[in-house]
DODREN-735918 format. One record per residue: residue number from 1; residue in one letter; x, y, z of N, C-alpha, C in turn. Coordinates in Angstrom, 3 decimals. Atoms other than C-alpha are relative to their C-alpha. Layout:
BEGIN
k;r;n_X;n_Y;n_Z;ca_X;ca_Y;ca_Z;c_X;c_Y;c_Z
NUM;a;X;Y;Z;X;Y;Z;X;Y;Z;
...
REM end
This chain:
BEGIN
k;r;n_X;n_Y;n_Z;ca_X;ca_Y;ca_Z;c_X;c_Y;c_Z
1;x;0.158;1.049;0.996;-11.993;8.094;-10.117;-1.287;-0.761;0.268;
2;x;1.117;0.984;-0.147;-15.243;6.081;-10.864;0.742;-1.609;-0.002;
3;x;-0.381;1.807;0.085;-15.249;2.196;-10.661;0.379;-0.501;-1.114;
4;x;-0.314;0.160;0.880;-14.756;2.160;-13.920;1.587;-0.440;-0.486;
5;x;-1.607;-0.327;0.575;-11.354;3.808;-14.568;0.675;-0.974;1.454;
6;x;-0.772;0.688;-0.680;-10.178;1.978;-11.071;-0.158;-1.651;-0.240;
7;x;-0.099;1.561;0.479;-11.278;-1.460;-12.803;1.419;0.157;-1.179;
8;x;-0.812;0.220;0.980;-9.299;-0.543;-15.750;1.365;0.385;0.150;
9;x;-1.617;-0.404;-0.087;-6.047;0.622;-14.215;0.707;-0.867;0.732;
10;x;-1.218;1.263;-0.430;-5.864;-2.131;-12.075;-0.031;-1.310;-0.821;
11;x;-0.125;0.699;1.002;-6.251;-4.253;-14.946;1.204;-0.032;-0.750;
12;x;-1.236;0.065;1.079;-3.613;-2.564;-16.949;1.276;-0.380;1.278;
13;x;-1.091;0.047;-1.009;-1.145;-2.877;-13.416;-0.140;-1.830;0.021;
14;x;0.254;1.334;-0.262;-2.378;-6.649;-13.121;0.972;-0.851;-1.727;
15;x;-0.611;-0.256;1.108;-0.625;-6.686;-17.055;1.003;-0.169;0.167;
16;x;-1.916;-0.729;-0.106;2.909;-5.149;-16.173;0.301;-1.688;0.769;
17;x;-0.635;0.729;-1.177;5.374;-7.460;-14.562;0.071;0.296;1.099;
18;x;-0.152;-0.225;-1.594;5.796;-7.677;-11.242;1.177;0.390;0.677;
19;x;-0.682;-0.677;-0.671;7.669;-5.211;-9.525;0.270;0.105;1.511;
20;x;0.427;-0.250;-1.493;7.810;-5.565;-5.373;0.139;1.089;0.455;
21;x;-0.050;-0.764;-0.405;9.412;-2.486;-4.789;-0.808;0.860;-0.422;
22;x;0.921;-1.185;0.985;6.856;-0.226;-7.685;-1.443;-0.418;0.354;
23;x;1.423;0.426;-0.391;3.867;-2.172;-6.734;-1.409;0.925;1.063;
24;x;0.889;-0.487;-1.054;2.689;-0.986;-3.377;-0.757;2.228;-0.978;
25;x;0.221;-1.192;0.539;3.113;2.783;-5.224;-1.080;0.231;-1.330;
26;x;0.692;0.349;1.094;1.488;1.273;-8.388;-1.497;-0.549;-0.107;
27;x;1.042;0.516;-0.166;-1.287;0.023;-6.496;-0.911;1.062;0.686;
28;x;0.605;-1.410;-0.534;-2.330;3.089;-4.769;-0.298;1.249;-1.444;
29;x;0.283;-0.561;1.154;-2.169;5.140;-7.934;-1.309;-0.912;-0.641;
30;x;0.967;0.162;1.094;-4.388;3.040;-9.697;-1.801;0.309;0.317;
31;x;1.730;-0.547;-0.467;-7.430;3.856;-7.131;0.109;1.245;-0.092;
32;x;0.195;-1.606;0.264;-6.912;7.428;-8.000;1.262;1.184;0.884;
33;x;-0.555;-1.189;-0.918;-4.253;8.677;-5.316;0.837;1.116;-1.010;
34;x;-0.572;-1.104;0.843;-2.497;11.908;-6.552;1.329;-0.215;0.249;
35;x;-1.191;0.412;0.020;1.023;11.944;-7.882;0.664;0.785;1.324;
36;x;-0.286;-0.456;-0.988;2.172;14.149;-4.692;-0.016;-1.190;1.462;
37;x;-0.026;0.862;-1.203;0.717;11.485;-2.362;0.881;-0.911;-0.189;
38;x;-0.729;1.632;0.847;2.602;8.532;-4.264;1.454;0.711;0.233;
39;x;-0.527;-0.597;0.066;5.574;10.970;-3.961;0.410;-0.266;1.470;
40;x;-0.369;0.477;-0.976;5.595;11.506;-0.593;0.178;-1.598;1.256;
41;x;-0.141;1.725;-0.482;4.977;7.217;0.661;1.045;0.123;-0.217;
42;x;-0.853;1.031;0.138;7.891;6.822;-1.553;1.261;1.027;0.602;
43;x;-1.189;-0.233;-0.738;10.053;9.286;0.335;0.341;0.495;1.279;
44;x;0.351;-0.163;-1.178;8.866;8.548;3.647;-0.246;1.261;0.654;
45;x;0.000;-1.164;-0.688;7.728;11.663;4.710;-1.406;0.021;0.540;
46;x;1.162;-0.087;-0.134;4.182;10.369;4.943;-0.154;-1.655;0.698;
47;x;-0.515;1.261;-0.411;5.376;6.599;5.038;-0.004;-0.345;1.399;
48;x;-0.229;0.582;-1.360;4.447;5.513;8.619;0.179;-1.293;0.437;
49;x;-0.293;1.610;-0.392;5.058;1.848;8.250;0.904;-0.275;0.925;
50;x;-1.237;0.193;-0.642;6.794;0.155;10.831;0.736;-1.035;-0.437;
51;x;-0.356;1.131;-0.066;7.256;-2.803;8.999;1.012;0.175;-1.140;
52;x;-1.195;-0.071;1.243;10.507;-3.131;6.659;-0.296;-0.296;-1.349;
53;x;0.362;-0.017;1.124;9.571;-2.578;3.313;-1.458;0.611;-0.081;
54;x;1.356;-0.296;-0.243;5.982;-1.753;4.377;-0.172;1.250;-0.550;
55;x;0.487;-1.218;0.439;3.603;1.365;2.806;-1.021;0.306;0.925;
56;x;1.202;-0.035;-1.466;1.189;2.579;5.523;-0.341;1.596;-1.046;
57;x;-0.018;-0.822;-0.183;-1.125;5.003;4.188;-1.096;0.815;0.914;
58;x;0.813;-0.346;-1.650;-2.916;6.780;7.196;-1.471;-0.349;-0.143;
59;x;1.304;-0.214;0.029;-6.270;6.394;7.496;-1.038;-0.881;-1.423;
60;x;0.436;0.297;0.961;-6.676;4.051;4.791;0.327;-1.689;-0.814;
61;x;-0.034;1.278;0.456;-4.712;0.917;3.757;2.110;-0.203;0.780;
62;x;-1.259;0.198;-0.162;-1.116;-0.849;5.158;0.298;-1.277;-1.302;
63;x;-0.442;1.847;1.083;0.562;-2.999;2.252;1.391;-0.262;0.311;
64;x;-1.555;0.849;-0.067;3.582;-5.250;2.199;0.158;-1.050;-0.567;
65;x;-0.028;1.056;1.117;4.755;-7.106;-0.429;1.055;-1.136;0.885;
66;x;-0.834;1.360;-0.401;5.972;-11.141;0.417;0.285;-0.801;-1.017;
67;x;0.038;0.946;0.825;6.951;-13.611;-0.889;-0.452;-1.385;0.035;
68;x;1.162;1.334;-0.170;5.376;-17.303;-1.447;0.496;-0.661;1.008;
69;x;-0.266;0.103;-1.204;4.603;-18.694;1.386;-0.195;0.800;1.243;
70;x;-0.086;-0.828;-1.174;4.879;-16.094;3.704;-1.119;1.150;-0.119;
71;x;1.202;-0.515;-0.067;1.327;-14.521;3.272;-0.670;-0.012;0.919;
72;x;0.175;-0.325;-0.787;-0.023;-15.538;6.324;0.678;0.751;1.268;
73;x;-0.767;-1.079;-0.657;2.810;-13.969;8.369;-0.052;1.134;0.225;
74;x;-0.302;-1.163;0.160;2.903;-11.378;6.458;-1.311;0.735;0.084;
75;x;1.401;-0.928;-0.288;-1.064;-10.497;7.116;-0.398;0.433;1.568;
76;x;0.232;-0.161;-1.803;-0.733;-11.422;11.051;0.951;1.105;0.599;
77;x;-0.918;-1.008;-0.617;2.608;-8.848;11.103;-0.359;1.254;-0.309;
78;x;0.945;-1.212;0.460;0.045;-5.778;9.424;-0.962;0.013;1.135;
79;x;0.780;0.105;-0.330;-2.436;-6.847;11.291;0.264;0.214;1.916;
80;x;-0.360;-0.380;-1.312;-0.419;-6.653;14.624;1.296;1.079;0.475;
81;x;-1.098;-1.088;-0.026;1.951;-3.669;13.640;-0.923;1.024;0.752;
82;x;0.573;-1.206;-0.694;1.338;-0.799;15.999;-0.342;1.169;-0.965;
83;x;0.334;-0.550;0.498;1.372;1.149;13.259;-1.863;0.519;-0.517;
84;x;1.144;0.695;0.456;-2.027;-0.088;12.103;-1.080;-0.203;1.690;
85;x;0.718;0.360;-1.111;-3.128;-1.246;15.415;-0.776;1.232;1.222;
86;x;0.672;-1.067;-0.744;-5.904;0.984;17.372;-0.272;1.257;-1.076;
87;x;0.614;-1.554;0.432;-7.020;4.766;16.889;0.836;0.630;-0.714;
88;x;-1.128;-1.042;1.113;-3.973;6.340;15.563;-0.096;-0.461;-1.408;
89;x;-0.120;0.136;1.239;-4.194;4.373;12.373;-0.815;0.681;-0.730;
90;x;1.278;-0.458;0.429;-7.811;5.545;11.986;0.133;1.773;0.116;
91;x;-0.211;-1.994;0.164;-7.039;9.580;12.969;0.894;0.501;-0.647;
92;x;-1.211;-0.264;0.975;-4.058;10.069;10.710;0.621;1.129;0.419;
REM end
């Protein structure tokens, strides 16, 4: 996908209501991932998050949806999940 189509899809996702559980999947699709990858996150087989509810995808981005309020928590508990933390996140 050019910058283009990933402005305009997360435009149309920024649109929809807000989903917590469809999001993380809805937000990865819209930068271009393929329906296979989005597939496997959502039935952990690729899913290495450690964090409950968390989407980890290797080598690339950890998300986790919160709720208000709990944003900085929830950036210091990504940010210090082993998952994420060091070389393994980066060698997939």
């Amino acid at each position: 996908m050019n910058a283009v189509e990933i402005e305009e899809a997360v435009s149309q996702l920024a649109g929809l209501p807000f989903d917590p559980e469809e999001f993380p999947f809805a937000f990865l699709e819209a930068f271009g991932n393929k329906a296979t990858t989005i597939k496997k996150l959502r039935s952990d087989s690729s899913n290495q998050s450690d964090l409950p509810g968390g989407v980890l995808q290797r080598n690339n981005i950890h998300l986790k949806i919160c709720g208000l309020g709990d944003v900085g928590a929830t950036l210091k508990a990504l940010r210090e999940s082993g998952a994420t933390d060091g070389e393994d996140f980066w060698r997939g």
